[in-house]
VMD Tcl script that draws the C-alpha trace (Angstrom):
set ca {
  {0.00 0.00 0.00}
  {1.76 3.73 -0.78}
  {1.38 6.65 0.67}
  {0.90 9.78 -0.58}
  {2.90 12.86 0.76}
  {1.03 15.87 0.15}
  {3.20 19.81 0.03}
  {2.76 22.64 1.84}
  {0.25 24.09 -1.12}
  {-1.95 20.66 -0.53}
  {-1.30 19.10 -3.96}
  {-0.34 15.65 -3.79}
  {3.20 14.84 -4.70}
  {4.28 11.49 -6.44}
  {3.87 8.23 -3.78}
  {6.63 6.58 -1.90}
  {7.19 3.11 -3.97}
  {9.36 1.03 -3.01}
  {11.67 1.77 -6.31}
  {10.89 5.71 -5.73}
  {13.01 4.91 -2.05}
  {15.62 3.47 -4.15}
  {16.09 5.92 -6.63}
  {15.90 8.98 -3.97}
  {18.67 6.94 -1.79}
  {20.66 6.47 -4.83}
  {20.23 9.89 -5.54}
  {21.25 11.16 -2.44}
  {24.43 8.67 -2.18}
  {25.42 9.98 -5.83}
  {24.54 14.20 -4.36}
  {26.77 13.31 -1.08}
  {29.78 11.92 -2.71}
  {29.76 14.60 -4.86}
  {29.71 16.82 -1.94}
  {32.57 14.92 -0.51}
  {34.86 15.39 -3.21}
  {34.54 18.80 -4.18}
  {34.23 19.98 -1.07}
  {36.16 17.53 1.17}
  {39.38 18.20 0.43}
  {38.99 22.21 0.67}
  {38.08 21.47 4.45}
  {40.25 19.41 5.13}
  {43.20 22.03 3.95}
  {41.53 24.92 6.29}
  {41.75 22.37 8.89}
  {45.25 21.63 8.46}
  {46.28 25.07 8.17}
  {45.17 25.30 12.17}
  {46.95 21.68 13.31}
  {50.79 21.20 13.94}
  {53.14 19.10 11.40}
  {53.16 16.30 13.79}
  {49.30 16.43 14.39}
  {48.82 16.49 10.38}
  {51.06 13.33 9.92}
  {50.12 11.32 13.16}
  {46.08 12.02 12.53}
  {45.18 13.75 8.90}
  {41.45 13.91 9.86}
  {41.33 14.16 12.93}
  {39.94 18.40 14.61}
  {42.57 20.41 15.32}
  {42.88 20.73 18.94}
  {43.56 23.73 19.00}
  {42.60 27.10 17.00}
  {45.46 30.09 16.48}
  {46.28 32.08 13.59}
  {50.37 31.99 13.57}
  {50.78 29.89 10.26}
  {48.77 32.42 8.86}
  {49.95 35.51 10.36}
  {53.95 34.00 9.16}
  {52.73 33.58 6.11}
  {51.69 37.10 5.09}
  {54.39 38.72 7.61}
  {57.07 37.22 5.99}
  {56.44 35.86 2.53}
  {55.26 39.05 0.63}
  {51.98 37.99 0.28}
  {50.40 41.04 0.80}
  {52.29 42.29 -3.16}
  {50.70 38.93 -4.06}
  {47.58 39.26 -3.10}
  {47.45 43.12 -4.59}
  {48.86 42.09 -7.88}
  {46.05 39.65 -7.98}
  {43.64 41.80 -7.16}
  {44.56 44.89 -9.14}
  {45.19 42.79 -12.31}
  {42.06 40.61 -11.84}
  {39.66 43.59 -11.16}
  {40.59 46.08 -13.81}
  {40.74 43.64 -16.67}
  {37.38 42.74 -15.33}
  {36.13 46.26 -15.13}
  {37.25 46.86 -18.94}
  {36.07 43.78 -20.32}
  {32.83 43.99 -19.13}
  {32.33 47.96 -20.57}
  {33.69 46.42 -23.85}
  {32.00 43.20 -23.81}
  {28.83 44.77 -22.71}
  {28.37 47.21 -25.05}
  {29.55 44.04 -28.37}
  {26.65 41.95 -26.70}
  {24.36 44.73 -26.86}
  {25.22 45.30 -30.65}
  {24.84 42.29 -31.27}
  {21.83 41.55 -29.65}
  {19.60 44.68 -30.63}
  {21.18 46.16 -34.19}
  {21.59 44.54 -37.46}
  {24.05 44.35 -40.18}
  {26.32 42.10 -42.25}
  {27.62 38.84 -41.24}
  {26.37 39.73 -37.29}
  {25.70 36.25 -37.12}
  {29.09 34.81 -37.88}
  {31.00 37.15 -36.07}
  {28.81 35.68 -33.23}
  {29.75 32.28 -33.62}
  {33.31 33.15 -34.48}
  {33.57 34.96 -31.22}
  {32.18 32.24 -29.16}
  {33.49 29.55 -30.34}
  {36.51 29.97 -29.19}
  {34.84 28.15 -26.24}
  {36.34 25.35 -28.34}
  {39.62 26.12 -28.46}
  {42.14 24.67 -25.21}
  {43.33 27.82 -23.77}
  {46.99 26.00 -24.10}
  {46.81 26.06 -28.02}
  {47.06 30.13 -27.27}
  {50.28 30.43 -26.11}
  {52.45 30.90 -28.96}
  {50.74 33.68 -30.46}
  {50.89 35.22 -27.36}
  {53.94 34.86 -25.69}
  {54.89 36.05 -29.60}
  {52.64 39.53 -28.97}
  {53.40 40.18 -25.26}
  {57.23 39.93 -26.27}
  {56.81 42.36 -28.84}
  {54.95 44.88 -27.65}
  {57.68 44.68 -24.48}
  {54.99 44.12 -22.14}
  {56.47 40.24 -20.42}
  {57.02 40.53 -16.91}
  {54.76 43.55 -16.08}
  {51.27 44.07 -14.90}
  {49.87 45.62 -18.15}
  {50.56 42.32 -20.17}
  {49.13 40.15 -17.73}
  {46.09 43.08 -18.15}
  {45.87 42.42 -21.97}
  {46.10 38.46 -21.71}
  {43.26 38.49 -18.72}
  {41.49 41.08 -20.82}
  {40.32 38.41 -23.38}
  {40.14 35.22 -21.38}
  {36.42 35.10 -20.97}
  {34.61 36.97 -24.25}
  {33.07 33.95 -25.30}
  {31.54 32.70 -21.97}
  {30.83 36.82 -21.23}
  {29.22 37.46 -24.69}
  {27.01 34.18 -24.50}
  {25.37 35.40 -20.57}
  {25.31 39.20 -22.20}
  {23.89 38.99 -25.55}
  {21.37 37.00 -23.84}
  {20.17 39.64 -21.17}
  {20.34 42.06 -23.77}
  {18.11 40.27 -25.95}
  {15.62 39.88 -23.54}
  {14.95 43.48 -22.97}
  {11.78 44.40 -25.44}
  {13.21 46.25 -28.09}
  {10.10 48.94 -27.55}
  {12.22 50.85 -24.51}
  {14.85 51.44 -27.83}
  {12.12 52.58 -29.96}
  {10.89 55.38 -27.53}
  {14.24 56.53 -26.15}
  {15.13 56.68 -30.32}
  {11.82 58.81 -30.54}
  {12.79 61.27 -27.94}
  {16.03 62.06 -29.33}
  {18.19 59.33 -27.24}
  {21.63 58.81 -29.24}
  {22.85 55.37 -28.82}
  {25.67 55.65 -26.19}
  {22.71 57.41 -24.03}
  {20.40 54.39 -24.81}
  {22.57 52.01 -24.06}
  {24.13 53.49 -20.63}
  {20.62 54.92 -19.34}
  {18.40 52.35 -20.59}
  {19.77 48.85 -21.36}
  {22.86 48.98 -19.00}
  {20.64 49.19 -16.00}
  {18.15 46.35 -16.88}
  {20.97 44.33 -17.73}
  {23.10 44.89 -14.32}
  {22.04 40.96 -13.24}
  {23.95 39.12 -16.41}
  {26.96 42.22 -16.73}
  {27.12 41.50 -12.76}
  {27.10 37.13 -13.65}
  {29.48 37.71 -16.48}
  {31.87 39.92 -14.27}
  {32.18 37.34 -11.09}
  {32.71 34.39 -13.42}
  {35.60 36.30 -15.27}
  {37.24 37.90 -12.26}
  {37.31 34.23 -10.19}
  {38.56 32.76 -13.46}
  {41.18 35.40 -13.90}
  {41.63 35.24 -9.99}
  {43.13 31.75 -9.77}
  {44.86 31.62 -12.94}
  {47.92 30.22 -12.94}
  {49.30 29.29 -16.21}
  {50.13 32.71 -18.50}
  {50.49 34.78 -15.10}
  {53.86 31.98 -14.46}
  {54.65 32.17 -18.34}
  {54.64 35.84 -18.28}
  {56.04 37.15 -15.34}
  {59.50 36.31 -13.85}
  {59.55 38.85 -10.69}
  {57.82 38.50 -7.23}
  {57.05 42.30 -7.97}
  {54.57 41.14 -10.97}
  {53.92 37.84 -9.80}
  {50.12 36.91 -8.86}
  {48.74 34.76 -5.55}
  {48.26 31.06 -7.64}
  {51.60 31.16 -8.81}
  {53.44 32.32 -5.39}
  {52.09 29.02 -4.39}
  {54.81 27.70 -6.06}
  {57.41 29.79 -3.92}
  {55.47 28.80 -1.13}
  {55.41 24.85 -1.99}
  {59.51 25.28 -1.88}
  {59.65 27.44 1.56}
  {57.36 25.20 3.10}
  {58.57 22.09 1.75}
  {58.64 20.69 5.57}
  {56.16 22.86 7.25}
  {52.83 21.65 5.92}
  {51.18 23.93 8.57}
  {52.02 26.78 6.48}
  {51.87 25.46 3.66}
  {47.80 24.93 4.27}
  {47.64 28.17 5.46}
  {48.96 29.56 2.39}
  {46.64 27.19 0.10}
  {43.43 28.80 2.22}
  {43.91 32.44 2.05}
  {44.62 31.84 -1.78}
  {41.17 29.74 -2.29}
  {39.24 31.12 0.28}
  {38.00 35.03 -1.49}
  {37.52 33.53 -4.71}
  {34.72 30.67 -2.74}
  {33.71 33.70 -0.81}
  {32.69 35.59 -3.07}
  {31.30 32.62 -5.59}
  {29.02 31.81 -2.14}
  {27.44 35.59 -2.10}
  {26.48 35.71 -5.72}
  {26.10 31.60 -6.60}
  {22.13 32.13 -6.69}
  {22.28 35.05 -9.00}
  {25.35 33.63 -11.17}
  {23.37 30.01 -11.60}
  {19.94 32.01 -12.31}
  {21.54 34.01 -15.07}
  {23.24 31.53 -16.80}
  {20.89 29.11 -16.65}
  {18.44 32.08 -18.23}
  {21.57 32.72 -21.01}
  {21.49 28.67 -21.54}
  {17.34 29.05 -22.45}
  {17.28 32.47 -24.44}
  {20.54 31.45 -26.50}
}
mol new
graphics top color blue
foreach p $ca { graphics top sphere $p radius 0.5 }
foreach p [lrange $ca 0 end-1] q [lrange $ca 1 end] { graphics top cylinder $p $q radius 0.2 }
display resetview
C-alpha cells in the first residue's frame, strides 16, 4: 500500500514506492559523494592550516585541537603575500572592469542592431569556447614579447582582458536580448543617441547578467595560474596562484604553512562565488534558455 505525501500548497506529490526509495537513496548517495569530493578536500586544507606538522602526519582527519592564527599571520608577515595578493587583485579587477564595458556594449550590438555577417561574427567569437586555452600560447607569448609588455602588470592586463569573451558574450547577448526592443524605440523617438540608450536604458536592466558575467571572469582570472607563471619572472609582478609555487619550496617541511597559504589563496575567490552563486546560476541558466 503507498502513501501519498502531500506539500505545503496541498497538492499531492508522487507516492513513496518502493523503487521511488531506491532511486531517492541512490540519488542522495550519488549528491553526497559529490559533496565529498569537491568539497572535502577544501576542508580538510583549512583544517590543516590550524593543526601542527606532527598532528597532520600522526592524525590527517582528525579536529585540530587547537585554533590560532600563527601559520597564517607567518605567512603574510614574511612571505610578501600582501604584493601577491594586490597584484592579484589589481590585475584581476581592472581587466574585469574593462572587459565587461567592452564586452557589454559588443553583446548589446549584437543583440539589438543589425548588419552584415552579425551572425558569424557571433559564432566566431564564441566559439573559441572550443579552443584549449593552451593552443594560445604561442601567439601570445609572440605579442606580449613584442609589444615589451612580459614581466609587467599591463601584459598580464591584456592576456586576462580576453580570457572570458566567449563565456561573457554568451550570458550578455542574452540579457540584452531579452529586454523588449520597444524601450529602444521610444528613447530613439525622444532624441536618445545610442551611447545614451545604451548606458541609461539597457545597461541598468541588464546589471544581473553584466554583474554574472563579471564574477565568473574575475574568479577565473583570480586563480589563474598558467600565463600569469609564463609571463612574469619577478615576485614584484607575480600573482597569488603562482606564489604558491614559492610557497610549496619554503614550506617544503612545514605543511602547517603550507595549508595556510593554500586557504587564504582559495578562500575570497569561494567567498565571493558563495554571495552571488544564486544570481550567477539564475543568469546563466536564463543565457542557456534564451541562446
Amino acid at each position: 500500500m503507498t502513501k501519498k505525501i502531500h506539500g505545503s500548497d496541498g497538492q499531492a506529490k508522487k507516492p513513496l514506492t518502493p523503487g521511488r526509495i531506491v532511486y531517492l537513496v541512490l540519488a542522495y548517495l550519488v549528491l553526497i559523494f559529490i559533496v565529498l569530493v569537491s568539497v572535502g578536500p577544501i576542508l580538510w586544507v583549512i583544517m590543516s592550516s590550524f593543526k601542527s606538522n606532527g598532528a597532520i602526519l600522526t592524525s590527517p582527519f582528525s579536529l585540530p585541537d587547537t585554533y590560532n592564527l600563527d601559520a597564517y599571520e607567518k605567512v603574510i608577515t614574511q612571505f610578501n603575500f600582501g604584493t601577491y595578493a594586490l597584484n592579484s587583485l589589481t590585475i584581476a579587477s581592472s581587466s574585469t572592469v574593462v572587459a565587461m564595458i567592452i564586452l557589454s556594449m559588443s553583446a548589446y550590438v549584437i543583440a539589438k542592431y543589425q548588419f552584415p555577417l552579425k551572425n558569424l561574427i557571433y559564432v566566431l567569437l564564441t566559439v573559441t569556447l572550443l579552443v584549449p586555452g593552451h593552443t594560445k600560447t604561442q601567439p601570445i607569448f609572440s605579442l606580449i614579447m613584442s609589444l615589451n609588455l612580459y614581466d609587467t602588470k599591463a601584459g598580464l592586463f591584456l592576456v586576462y582582458l580576453s580570457s572570458s569573451i566567449a563565456s561573457s558574450l554568451f550570458i550578455l547577448r542574452s540579457n540584452f536580448a531579452s529586454i523588449p526592443r520597444e524601450l529602444n524605440e521610444a528613447a530613439e523617438i525622444d532624441g536618445s543617441g545610442f551611447f545614451r540608450t545604451f548606458w541609461q536604458i539597457n545597461m541598468p536592466l541588464a546589471k544581473t547578467g553584466i554583474f554574472t558575467a563579471g564574477v565568473l571572469m574575475f574568479l577565473g582570472n583570480w586563480n589563474e595560474y598558467y600565463f600569469a607563471s609564463l609571463l612574469t619572472s619577478s615576485p614584484a609582478n607575480r600573482t597569488l596562484p603562482v606564489s604558491l609555487a614559492s610557497f610549496n619550496q619554503a614550506f617544503s617541511y612545514d605543511y602547517t604553512r603550507m595549508f595556510a597559504a593554500l586557504t587564504l589563496v582559495v578562500m575570497p575567490g569561494i567567498i565571493i562565488y558563495m554571495l552571488a552563486q544564486e544570481q550567477v546560476q539564475a543568469s546563466v541558466a536564463g543565457a542557456a534558455v534564451k541562446g
